[in-house]
C-alpha positions in Angstrom: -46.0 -166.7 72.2 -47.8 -169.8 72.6 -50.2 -170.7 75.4 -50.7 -174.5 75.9 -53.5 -174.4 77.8 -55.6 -173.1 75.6 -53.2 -173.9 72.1 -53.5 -170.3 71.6 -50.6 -169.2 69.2 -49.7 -165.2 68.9 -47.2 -164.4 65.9 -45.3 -161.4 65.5 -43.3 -161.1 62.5 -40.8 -157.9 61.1 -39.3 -158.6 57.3 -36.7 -155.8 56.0 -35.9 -156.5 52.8 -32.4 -156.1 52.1 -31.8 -156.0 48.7 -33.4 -153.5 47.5 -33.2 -154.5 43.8 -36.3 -157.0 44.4 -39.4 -155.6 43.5 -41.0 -155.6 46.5 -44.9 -156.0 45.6 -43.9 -159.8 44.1 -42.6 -160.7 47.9 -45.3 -163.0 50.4 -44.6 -164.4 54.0 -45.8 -167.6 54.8 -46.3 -168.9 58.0 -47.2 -173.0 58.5 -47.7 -175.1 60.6 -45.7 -178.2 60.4 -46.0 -181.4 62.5 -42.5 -182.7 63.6 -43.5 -186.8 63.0 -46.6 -188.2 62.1 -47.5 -192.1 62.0 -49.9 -193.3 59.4 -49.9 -196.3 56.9 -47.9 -195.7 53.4 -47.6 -197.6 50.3 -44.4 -198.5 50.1 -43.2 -201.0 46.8 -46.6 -202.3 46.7 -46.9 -203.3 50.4 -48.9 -201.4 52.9 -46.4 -200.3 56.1 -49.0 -199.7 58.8 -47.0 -198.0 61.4 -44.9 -195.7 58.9 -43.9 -192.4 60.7 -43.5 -189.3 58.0 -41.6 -186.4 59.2 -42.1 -182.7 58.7 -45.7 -182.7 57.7 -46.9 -178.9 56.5 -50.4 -179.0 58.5 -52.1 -175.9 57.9 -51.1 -171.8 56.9 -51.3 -169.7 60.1 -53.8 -167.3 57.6 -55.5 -169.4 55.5 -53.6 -169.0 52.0 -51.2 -171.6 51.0 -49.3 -169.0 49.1 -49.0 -166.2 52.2 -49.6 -162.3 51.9 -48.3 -159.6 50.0 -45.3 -157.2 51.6 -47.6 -154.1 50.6 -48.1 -150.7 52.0 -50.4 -151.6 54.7 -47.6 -153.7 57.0 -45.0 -151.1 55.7 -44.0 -149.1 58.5 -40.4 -147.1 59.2 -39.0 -149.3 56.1 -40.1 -152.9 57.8 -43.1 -155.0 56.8 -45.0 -156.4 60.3 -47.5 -159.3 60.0 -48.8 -160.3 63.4 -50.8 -163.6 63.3 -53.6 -165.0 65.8 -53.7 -168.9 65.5 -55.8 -171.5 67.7 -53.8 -174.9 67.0 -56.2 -177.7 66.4 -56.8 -180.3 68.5 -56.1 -182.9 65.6 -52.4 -182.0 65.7 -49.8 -182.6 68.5 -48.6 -179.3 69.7 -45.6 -181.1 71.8 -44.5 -182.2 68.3 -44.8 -179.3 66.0 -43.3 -175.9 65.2 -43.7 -173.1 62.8 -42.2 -172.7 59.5 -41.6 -168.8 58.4 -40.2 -167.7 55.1 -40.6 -164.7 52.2 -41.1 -165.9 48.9 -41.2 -164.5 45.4 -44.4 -165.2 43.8 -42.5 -165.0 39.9 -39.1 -166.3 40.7 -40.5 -169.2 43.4 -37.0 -168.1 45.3 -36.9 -167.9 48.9 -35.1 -165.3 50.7 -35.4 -166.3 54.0 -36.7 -169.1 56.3 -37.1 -169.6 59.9 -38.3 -172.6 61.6 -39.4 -172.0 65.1 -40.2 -174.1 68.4 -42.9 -173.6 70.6 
């Protein structure tokens, strides 16, 4: 749910981990904040491009660690992990032009099991 008005951002996520060959303790979510399109200057062969728009800009984790949290005990519940997130966008970024990138990771393998990219 997100709340324009106030840029308030309420995030409710469920993982079930299917394969349950993974070891479970070495899987993170990770929730960012990307911005959609972003002008800024770039160097680009040597000349400065002033008006240069870059696209898909990771902005900011929706809990503060780049790397996300651990699938532990604590989110476990009925054989689901749930992480529910509270995030106030900031006013530096556009919120018309932005959405949510969602995915588990493996902290030893790097792999990524699953990724969702979601509109507000």
């Amino acid at each position: 749910n997100y709340y324009p008005s106030t840029k308030g951002l309420f995030l409710h996520t469920e993982i079930e981990v299917v394969d349950l060959a993974l070891d479970q303790e070495d899987l993170t979510i990770v929730a960012y904040l990307v911005e959609d399109e972003f002008e800024a200057p770039q160097l680009n062969n040597g000349t400065i491009v002033y008006d240069y728009k870059h696209h898909d800009i990771v902005r900011e984790s929706l809990d503060g660690s780049v790397w996300g949290q651990q699938l532990d005990a604590e989110h476990l519940d009925n054989g689901k992990y749930y992480f529910n997130y509270i995030y106030e966008v900031p006013d530096a970024y556009d919120d018309t032009s932005s959405h949510l990138v969602i995915f588990v990771r493996d902290d030893v393998t790097e792999e990524v099991y699953q990724v969702i990219k979601h509109d507000f």
